[in-house]
C-alpha positions as CSV (number, residue, x, y, z in Angstrom):
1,X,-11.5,49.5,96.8
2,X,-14.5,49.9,95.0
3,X,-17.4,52.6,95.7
4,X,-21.0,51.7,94.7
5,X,-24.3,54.3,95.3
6,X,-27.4,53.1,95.4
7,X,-30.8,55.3,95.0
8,X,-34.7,54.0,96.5
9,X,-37.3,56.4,95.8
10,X,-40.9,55.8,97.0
11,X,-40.0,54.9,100.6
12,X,-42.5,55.9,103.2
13,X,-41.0,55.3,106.1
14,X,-39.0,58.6,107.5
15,X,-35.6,58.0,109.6
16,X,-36.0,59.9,113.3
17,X,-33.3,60.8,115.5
18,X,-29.4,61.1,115.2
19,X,-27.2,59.6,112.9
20,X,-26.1,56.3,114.7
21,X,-22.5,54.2,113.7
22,X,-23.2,50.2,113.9
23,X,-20.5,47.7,113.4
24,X,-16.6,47.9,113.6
25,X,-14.4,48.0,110.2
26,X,-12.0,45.2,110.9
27,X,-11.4,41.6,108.9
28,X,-14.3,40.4,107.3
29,X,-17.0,43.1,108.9
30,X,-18.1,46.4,108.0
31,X,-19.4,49.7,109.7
32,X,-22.7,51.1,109.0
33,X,-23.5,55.1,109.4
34,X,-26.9,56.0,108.8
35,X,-28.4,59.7,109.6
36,X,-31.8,61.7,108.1
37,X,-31.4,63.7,105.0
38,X,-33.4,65.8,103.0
39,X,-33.7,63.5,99.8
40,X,-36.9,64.7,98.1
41,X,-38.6,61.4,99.9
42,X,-35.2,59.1,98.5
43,X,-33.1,56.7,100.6
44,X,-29.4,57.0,99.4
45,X,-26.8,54.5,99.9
46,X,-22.7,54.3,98.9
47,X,-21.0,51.8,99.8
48,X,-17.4,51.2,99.7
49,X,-16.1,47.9,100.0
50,X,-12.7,46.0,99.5
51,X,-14.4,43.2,97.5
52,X,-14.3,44.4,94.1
53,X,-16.9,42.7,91.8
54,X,-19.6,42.5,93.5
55,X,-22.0,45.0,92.2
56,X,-24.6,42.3,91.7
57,X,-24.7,41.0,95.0
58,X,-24.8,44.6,96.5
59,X,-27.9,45.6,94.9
60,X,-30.1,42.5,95.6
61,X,-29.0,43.3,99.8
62,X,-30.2,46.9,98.7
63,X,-33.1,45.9,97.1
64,X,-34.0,43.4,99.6
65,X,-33.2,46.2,102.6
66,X,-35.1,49.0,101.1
67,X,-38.0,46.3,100.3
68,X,-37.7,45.6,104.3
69,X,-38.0,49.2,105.5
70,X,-39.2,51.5,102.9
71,X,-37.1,54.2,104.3
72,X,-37.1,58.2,103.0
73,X,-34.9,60.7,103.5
74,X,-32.3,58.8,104.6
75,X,-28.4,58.5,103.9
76,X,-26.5,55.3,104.4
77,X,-22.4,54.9,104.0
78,X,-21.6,51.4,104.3
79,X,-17.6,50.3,105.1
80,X,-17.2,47.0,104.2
81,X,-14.3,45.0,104.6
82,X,-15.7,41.6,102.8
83,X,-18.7,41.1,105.0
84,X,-20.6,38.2,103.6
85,X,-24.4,39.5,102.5
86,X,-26.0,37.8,105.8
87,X,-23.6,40.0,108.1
88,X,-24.4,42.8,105.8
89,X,-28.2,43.0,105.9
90,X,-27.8,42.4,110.1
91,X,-26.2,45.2,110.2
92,X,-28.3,47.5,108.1
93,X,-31.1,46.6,110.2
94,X,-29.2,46.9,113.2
95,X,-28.8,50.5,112.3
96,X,-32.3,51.3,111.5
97,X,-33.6,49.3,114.5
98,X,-30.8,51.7,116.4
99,X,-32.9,54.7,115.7
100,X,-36.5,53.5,115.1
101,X,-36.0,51.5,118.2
102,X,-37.5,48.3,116.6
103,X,-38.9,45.9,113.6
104,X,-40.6,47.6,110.6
């Protein structure tokens, strides 16, 4: 297992409502948790994943994610259990869509 944390400051975008759970941990899929926090405006992210090596590839989703929705004050913990990077960014905006109840 490997754990990677990503930090986005400069989001605008704040997170309402309850933390929401999206997506099952099972073969090839991950679980996404996402709830407010009080980040001094940042957007934090860990992610723990059973792909080791893949550190690259994780932060270009973030980026492209945080790019997406410019969120603030929010916490994500990822469970991945080798999602591919399409499946991964479905998910993540599954769970913002889940609370913001649509699109950016």
């Amino acid at each position: 297992m490997e754990t990677l944390h990503f930090r986005f400051d400069a989001g605008s975008r704040p997170l309402p409502g309850a933390p929401q759970l999206v997506g099952v941990v099972s073969s090839g899929n991950l679980e996404v948790l996402i709830e407010p926090a009080a980040l001094n405006g940042g957007c934090e992210i860990e992610v723990r994943t059973a792909a080791n090596g893949f550190g690259a590839t994780w932060e270009a989703v973030m980026r492209d994610f945080h790019a997406r929705w410019q969120l603030m004050d929010t916490r994500i913990c990822i469970n991945d259990m080798g999602a591919t990077p399409a499946v991964v960014s479905l998910r993540l905006d599954q769970a913002v869509e889940s609370v913001t109840g649509g699109p950016p």
